[in-house]
Structure formats: structure tokens, C-alpha cells
Backbone and ligand atoms as CSV (ligand in chain L), in Angstrom:
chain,resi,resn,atom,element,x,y,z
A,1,UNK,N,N,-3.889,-63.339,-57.643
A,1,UNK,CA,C,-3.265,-62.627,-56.545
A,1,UNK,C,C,-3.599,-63.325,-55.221
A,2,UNK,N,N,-2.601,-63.754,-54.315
A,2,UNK,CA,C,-3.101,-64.216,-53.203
A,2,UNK,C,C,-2.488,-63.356,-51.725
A,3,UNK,N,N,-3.117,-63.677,-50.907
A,3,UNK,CA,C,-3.048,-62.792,-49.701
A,3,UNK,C,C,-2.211,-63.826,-48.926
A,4,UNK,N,N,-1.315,-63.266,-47.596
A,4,UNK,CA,C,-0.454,-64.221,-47.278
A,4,UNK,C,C,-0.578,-63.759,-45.813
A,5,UNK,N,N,-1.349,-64.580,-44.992
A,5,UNK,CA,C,-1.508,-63.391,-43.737
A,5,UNK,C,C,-2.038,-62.522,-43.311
A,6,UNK,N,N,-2.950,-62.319,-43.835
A,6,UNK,CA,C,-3.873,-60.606,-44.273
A,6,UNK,C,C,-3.258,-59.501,-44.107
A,7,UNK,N,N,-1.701,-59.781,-44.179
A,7,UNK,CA,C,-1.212,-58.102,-44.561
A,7,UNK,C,C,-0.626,-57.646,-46.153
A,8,UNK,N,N,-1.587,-57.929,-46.905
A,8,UNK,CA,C,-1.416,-57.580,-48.271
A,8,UNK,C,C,-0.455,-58.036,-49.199
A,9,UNK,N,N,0.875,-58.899,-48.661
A,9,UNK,CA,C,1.819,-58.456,-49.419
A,9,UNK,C,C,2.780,-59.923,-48.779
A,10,UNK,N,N,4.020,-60.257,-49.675
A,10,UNK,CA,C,4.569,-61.239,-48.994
A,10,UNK,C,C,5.621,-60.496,-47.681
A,11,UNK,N,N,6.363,-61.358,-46.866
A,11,UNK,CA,C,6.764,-61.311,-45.889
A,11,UNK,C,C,8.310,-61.734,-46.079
A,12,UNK,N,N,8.967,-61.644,-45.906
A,12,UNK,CA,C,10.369,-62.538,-45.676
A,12,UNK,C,C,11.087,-61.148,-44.621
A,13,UNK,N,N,12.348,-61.629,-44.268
A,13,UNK,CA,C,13.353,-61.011,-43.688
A,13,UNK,C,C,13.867,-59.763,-44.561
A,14,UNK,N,N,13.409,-59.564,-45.544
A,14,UNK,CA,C,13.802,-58.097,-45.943
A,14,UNK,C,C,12.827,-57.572,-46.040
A,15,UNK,N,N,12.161,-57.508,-46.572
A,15,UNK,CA,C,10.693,-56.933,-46.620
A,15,UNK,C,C,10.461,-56.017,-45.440
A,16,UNK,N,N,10.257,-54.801,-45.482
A,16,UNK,CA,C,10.501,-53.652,-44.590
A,16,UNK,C,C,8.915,-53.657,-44.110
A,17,UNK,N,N,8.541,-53.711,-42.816
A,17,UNK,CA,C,6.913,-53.517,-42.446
A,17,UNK,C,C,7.083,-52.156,-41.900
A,18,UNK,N,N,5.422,-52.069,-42.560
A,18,UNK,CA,C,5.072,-50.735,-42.503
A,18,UNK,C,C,3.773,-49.996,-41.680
A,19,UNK,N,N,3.165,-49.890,-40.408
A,19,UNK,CA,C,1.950,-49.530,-40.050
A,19,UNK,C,C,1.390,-48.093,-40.658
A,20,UNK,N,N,0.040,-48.373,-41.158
A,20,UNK,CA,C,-0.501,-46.712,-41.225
A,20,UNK,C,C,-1.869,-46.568,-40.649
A,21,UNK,N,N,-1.496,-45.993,-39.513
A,21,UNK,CA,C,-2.740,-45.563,-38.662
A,21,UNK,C,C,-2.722,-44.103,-39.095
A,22,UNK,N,N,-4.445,-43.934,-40.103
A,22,UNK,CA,C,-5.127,-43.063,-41.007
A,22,UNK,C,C,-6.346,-43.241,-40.416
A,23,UNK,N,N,-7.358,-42.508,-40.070
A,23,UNK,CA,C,-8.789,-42.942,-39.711
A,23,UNK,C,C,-9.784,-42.691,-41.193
A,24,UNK,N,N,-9.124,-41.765,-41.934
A,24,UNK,CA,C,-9.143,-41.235,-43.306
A,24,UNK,C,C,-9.137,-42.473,-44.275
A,25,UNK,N,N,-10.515,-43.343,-45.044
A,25,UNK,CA,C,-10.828,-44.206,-45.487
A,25,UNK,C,C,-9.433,-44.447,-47.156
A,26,UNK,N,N,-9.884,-43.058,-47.388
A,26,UNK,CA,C,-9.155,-42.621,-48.861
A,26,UNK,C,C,-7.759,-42.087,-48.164
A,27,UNK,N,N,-7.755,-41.813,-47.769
A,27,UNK,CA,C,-5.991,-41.095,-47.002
A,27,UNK,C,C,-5.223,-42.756,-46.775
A,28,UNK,N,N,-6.205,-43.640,-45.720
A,28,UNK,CA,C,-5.535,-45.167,-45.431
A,28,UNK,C,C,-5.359,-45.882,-46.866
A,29,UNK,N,N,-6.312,-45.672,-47.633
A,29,UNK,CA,C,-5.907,-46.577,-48.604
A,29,UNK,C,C,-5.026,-46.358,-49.894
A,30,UNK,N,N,-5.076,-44.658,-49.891
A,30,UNK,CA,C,-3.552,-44.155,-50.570
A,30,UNK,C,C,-2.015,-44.703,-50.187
A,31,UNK,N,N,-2.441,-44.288,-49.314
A,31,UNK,CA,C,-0.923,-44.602,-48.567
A,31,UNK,C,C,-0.838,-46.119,-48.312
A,32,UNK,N,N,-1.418,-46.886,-48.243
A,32,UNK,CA,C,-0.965,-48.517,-48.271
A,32,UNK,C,C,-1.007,-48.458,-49.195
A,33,UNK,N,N,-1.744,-48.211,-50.378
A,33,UNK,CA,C,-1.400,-48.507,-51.976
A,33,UNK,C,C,-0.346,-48.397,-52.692
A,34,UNK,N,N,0.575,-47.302,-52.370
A,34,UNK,CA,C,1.596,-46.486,-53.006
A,34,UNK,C,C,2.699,-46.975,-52.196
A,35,UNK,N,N,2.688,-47.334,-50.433
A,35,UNK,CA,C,3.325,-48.337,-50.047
A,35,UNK,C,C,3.785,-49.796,-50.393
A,36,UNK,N,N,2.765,-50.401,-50.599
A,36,UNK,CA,C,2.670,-51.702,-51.580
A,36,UNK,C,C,3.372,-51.863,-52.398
A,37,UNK,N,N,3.278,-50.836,-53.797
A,37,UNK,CA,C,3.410,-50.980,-55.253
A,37,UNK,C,C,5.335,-50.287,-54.433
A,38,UNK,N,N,5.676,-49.886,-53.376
A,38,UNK,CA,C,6.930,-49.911,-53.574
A,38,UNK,C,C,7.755,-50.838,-52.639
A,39,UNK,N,N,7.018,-51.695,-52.640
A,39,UNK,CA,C,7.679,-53.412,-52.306
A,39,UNK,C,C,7.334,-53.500,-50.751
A,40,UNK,N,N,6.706,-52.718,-50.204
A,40,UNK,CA,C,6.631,-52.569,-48.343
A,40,UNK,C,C,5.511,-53.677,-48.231
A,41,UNK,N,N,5.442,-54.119,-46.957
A,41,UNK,CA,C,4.711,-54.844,-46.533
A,41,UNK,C,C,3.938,-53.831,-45.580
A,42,UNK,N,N,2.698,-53.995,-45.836
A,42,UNK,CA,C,1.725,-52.940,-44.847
A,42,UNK,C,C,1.037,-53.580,-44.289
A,43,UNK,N,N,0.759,-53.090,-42.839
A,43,UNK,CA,C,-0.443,-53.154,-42.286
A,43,UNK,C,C,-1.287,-51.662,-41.880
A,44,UNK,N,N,-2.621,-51.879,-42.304
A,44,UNK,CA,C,-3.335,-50.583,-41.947
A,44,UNK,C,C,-4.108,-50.429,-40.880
A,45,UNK,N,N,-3.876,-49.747,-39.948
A,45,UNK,CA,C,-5.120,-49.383,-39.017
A,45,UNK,C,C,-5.675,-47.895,-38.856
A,46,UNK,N,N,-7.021,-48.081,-38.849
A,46,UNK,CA,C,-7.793,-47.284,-39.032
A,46,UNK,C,C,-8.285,-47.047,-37.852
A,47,UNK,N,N,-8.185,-47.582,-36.703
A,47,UNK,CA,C,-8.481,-47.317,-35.684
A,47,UNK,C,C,-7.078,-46.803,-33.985
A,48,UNK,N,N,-7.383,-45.514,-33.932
A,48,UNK,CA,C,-6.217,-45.014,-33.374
A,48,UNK,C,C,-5.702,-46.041,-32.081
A,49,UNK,N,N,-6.971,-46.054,-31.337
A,49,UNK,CA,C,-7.547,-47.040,-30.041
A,49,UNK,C,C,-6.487,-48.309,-30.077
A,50,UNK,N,N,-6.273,-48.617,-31.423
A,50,UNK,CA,C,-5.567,-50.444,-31.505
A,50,UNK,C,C,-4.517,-49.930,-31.894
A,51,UNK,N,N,-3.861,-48.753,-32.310
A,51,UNK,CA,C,-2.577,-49.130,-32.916
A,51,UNK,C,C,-1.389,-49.145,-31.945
A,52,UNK,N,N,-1.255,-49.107,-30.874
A,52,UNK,CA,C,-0.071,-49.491,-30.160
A,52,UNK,C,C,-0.115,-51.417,-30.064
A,53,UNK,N,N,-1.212,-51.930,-29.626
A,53,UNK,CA,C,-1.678,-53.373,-30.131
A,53,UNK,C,C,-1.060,-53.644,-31.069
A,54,UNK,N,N,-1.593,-53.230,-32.393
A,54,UNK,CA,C,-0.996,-53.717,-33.769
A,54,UNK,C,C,0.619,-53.558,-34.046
A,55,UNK,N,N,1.201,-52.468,-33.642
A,55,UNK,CA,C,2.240,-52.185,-33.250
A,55,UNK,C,C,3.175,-53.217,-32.728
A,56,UNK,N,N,2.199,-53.331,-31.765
A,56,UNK,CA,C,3.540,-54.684,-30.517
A,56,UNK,C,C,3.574,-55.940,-31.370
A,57,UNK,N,N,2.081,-56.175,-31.994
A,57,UNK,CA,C,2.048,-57.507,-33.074
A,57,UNK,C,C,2.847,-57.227,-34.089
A,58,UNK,N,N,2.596,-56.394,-35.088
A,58,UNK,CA,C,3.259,-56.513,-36.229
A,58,UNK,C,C,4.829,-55.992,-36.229
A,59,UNK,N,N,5.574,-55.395,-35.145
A,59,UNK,CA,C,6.965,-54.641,-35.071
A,59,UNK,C,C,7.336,-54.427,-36.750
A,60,UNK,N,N,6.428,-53.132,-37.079
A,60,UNK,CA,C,6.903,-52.200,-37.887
A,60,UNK,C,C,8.018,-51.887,-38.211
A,61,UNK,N,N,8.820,-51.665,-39.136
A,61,UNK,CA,C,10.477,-51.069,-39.496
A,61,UNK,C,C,9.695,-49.722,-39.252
A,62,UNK,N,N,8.665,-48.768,-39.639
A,62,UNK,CA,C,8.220,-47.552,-39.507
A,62,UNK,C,C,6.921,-47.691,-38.948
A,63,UNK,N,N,6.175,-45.891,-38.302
A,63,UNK,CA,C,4.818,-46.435,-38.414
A,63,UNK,C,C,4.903,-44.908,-38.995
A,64,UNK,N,N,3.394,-44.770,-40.294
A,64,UNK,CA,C,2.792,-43.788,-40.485
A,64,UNK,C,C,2.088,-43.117,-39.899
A,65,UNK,N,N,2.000,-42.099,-39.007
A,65,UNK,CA,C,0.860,-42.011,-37.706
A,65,UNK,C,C,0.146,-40.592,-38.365
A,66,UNK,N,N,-1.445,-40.681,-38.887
A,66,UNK,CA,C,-1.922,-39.578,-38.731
A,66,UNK,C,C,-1.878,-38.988,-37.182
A,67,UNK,N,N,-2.062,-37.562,-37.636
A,67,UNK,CA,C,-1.840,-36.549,-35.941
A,67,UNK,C,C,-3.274,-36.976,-35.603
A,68,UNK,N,N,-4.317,-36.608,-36.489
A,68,UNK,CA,C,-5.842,-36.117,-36.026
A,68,UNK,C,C,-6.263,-37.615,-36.407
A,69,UNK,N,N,-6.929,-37.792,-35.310
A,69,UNK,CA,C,-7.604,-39.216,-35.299
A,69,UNK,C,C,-8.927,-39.232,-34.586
A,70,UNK,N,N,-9.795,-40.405,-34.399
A,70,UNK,CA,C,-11.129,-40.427,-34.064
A,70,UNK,C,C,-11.330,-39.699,-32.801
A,71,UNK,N,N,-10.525,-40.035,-31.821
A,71,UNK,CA,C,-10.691,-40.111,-30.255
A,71,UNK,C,C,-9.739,-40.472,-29.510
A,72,UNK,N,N,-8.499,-40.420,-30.325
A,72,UNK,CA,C,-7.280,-40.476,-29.818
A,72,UNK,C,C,-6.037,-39.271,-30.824
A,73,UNK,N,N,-5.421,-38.599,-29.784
A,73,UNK,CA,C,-4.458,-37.809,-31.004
A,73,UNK,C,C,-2.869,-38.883,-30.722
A,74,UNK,N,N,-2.785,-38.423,-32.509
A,74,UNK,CA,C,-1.089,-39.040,-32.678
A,74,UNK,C,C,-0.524,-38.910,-31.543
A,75,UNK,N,N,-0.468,-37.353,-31.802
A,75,UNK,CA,C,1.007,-36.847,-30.893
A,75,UNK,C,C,0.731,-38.094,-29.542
A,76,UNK,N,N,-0.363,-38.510,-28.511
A,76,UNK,CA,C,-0.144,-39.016,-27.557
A,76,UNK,C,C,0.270,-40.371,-27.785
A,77,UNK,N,N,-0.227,-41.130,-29.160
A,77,UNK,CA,C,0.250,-42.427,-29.450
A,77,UNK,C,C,1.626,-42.242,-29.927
A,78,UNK,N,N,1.611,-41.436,-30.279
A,78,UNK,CA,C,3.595,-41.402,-30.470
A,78,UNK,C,C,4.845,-41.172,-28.833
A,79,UNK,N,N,3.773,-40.282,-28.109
A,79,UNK,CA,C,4.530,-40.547,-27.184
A,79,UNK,C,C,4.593,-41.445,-26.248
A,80,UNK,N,N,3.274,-42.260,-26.341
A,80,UNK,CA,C,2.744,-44.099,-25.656
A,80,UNK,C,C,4.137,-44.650,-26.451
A,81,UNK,N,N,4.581,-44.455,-27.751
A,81,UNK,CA,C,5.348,-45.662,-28.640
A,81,UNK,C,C,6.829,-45.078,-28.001
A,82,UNK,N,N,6.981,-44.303,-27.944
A,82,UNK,CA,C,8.911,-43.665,-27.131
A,82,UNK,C,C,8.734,-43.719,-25.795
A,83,UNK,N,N,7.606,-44.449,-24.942
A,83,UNK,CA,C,7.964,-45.200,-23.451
A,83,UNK,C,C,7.584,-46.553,-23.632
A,84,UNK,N,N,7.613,-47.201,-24.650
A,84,UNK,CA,C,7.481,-48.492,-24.838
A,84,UNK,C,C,8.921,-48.856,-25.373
A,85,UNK,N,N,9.165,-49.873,-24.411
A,85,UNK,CA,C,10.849,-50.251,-24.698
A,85,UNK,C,C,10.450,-51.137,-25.772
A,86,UNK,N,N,9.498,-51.882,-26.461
A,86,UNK,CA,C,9.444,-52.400,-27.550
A,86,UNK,C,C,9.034,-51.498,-28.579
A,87,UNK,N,N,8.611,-50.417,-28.895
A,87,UNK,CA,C,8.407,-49.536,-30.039
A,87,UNK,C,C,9.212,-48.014,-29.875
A,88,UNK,N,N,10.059,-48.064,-28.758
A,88,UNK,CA,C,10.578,-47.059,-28.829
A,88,UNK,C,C,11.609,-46.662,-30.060
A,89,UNK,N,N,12.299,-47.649,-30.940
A,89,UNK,CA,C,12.916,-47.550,-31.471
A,89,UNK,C,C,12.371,-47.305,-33.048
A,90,UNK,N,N,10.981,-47.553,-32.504
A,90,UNK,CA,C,10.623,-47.613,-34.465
A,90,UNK,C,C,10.110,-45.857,-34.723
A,91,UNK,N,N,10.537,-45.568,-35.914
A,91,UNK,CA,C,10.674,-44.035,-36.347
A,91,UNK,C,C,8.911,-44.040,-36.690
A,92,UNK,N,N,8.778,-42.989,-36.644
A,92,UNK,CA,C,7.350,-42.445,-36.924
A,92,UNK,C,C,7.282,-41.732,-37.960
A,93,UNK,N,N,6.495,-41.313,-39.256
A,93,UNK,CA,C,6.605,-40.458,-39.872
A,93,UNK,C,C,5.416,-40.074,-39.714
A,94,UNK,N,N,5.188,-39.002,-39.138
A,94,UNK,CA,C,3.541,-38.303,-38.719
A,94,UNK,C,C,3.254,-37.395,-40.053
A,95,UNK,N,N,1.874,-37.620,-40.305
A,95,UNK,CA,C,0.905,-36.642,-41.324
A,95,UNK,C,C,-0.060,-35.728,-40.401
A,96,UNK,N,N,-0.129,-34.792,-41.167
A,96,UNK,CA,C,-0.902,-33.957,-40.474
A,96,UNK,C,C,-1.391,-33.050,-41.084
A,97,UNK,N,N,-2.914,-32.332,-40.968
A,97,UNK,CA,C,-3.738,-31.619,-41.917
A,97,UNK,C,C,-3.450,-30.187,-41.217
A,98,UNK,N,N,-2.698,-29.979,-39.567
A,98,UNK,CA,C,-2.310,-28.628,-39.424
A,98,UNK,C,C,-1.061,-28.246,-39.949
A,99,UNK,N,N,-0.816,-27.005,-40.099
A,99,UNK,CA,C,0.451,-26.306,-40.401
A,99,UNK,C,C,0.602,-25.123,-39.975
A,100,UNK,N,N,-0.026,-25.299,-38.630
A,100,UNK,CA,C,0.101,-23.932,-38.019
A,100,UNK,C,C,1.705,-23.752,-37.455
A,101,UNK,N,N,2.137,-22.379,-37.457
A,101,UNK,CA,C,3.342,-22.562,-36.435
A,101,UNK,C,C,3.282,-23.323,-35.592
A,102,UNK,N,N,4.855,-23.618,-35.056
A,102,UNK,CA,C,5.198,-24.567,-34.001
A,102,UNK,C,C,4.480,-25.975,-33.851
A,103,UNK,N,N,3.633,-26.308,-35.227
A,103,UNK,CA,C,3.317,-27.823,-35.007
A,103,UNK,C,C,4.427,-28.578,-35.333
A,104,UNK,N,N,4.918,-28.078,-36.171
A,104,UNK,CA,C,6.007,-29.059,-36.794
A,104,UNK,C,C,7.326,-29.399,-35.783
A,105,UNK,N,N,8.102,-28.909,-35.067
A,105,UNK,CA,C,8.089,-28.167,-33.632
A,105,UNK,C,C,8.178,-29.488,-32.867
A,106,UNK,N,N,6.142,-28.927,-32.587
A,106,UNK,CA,C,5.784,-29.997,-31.176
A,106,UNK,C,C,5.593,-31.489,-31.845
A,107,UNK,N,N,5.438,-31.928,-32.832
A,107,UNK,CA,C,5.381,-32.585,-33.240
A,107,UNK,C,C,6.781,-33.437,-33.589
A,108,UNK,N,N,7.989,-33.000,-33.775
A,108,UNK,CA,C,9.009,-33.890,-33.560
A,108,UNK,C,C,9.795,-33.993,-32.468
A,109,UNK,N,N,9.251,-32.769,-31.441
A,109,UNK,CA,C,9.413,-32.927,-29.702
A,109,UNK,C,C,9.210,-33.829,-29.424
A,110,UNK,N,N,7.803,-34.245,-29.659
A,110,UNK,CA,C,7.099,-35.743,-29.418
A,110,UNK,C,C,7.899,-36.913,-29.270
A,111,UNK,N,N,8.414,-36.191,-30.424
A,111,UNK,CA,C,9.318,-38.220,-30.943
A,111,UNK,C,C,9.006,-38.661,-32.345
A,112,UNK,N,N,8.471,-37.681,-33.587
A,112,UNK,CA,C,8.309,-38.144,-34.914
A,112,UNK,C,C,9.459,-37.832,-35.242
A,113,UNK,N,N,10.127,-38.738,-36.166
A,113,UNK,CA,C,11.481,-38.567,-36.841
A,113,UNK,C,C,11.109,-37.986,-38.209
A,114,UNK,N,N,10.071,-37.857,-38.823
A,114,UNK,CA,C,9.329,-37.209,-39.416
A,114,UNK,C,C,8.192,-36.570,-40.027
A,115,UNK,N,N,8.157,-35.549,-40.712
A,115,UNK,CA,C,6.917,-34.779,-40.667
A,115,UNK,C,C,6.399,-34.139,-41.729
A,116,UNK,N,N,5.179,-34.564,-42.203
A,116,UNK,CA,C,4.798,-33.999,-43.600
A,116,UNK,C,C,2.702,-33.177,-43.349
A,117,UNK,N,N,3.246,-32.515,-43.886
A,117,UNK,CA,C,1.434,-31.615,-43.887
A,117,UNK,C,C,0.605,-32.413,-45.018
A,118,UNK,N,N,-0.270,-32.015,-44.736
A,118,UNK,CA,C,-1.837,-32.661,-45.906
A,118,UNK,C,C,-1.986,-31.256,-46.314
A,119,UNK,N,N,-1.983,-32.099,-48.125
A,119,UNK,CA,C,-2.354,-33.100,-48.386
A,119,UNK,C,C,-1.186,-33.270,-48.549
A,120,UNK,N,N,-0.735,-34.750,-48.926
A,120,UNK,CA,C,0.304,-35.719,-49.198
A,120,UNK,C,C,0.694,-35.865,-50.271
A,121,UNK,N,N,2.074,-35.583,-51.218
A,121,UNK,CA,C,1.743,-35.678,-52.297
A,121,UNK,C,C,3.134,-37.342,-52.213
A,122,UNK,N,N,2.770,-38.174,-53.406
A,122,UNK,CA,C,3.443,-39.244,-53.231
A,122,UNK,C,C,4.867,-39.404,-53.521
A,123,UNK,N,N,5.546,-38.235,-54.072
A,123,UNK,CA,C,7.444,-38.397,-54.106
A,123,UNK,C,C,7.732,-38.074,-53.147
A,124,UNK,N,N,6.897,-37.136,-51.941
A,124,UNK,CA,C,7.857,-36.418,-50.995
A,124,UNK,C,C,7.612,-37.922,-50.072
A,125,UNK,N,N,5.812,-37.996,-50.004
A,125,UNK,CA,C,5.763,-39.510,-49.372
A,125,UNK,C,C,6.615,-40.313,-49.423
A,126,UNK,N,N,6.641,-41.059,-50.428
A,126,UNK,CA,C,7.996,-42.276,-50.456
A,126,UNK,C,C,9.259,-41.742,-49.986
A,127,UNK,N,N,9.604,-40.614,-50.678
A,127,UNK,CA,C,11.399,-40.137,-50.408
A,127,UNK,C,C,11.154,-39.881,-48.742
A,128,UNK,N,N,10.390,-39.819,-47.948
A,128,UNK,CA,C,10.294,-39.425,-46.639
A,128,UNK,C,C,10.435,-40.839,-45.964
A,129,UNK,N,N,9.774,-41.701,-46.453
A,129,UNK,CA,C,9.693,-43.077,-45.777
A,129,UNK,C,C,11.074,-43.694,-46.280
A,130,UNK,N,N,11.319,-43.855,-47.353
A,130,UNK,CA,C,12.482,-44.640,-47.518
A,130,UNK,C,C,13.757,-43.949,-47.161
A,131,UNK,N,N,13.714,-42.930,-46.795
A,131,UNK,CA,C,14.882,-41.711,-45.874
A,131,UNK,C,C,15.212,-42.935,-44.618
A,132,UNK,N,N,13.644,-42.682,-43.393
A,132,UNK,CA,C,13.748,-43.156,-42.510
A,132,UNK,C,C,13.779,-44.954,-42.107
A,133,UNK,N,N,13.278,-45.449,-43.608
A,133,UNK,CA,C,13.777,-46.549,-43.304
A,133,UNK,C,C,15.175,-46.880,-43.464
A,134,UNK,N,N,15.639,-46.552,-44.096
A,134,UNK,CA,C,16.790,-46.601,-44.340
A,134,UNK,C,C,18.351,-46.097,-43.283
A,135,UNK,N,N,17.432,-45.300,-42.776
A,135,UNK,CA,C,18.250,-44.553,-41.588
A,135,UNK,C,C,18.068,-45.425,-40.349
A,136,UNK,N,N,17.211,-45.723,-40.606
A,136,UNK,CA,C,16.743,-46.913,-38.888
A,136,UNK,C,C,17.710,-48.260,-39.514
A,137,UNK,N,N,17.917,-48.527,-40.382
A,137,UNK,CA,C,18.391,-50.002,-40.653
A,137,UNK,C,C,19.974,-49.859,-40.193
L,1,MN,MN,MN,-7.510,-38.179,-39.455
């Protein structure tokens, strides 16, 4: 198996990239795993702080954005990414461990094109991502 770039996976012009900013060790490495094995090219960040950075570097077809993060919340990196004329266009699919009323709500107020509660289970996962990639293309 070889690495091509250190983002897991090969690269070409179809190959759909994928960011998942998870601070969640086992949550990040689910979700790039199950990403992977369905042909995506991932990059993971685990750190909320860098992912508009990684973002501008890697121009994602999607980004996965946990809500609850170290010391930064989604919701504000999602709304940093819809006043960035370079990431404004890339869809978000936000996770999130609340499900209180009106998160779901404020949460695509924001600017997530979509929205799933924790835990995650992996058909709604994929059928959610390949919805919005597919819809952005
Ligand atoms: Mn988290």
C-alpha cells in the first residue's frame, strides 16, 4: 500500500476530496475510513484552529464539520467558510452530538447543507455525503 501525498488515497481529477474536521480520535478515524473504502480522497483534521487553512489548501468537493470542537465551535467555522469567497461554495455536512430543538434549525441557518446527530450510523453517512456531492457537482 503506498501513500501519495499524505492524504491517504490517490488523487486525479475525479476523485471527490473530502475534509473531516472531528476532534473525536475514533469519530475522525471512522469517518475517513468508511470515506476511503468509498473511493473519496480524505483529508482529516483534528484540529478545529487549522481547518479553514486546510480548507484553502486542500479545496474540498465537501467538508465534514463536527459542531463541538476543542476551542473552536463548527457553527463559527462554517460561517468563517460562507464569507470566504474561496470556500463559500463548498457544502458542509455538519455532525453533531446535540439534538436539542432548533439545532438543526440554527445549524443550517449557518450555512450546513447538511445535518446529521451522533451517533453516526454509516448508510445515512455515505447516502448524506454522496447526496451533497453530487448536488454540488
Ligand atoms: Mn467533538
Amino acid at each position: 500500500m503506498t501513500s501519495e501525498g499524505g492524504n491517504g488515497g490517490t488523487r486525479d481529477a475525479m476523485t471527490k476530496r473530502i475534509l473531516v474536521v472531528e476532534d473525536n480520535d475514533l469519530n475522525r478515524k471512522l469517518f475517513c475510513d468508511v470515506l476511503a473504502a468509498g473511493g473519496f480522497a480524505v483529508e482529516p483534521c483534528a484540529d478545529g484552529n487549522q481547518a479553514l487553512e486546510r480548507a484553502r489548501g486542500f479545496l474540498p468537493n465537501l467538508v465534514v464539520m463536527d459542531i463541538q470542537l476543542q476551542d473552536v465551535s463548527g457553527l463559527d467555522l462554517i460561517a468563517s467558510m460562507k464569507g470566504d469567497i474561496h470556500l463559500r461554495e463548498v457544502p458542509v455536512l455538519a455532525v453533531t452530538a446535540y439534538a436539542g430543538k432548533g439545532d438543526e434549525e440554527r445549524i443550517r441557518e449557518t450555512g450546513a447543507a447538511g445535518y446529521l446527530s451522533k451517533p453516526v450510523s454509516i448508510g445515512p453517512f455515505m447516502a448524506a455525503v454522496r447526496g451533497l456531492i453530487e448536488k454540488a457537482a
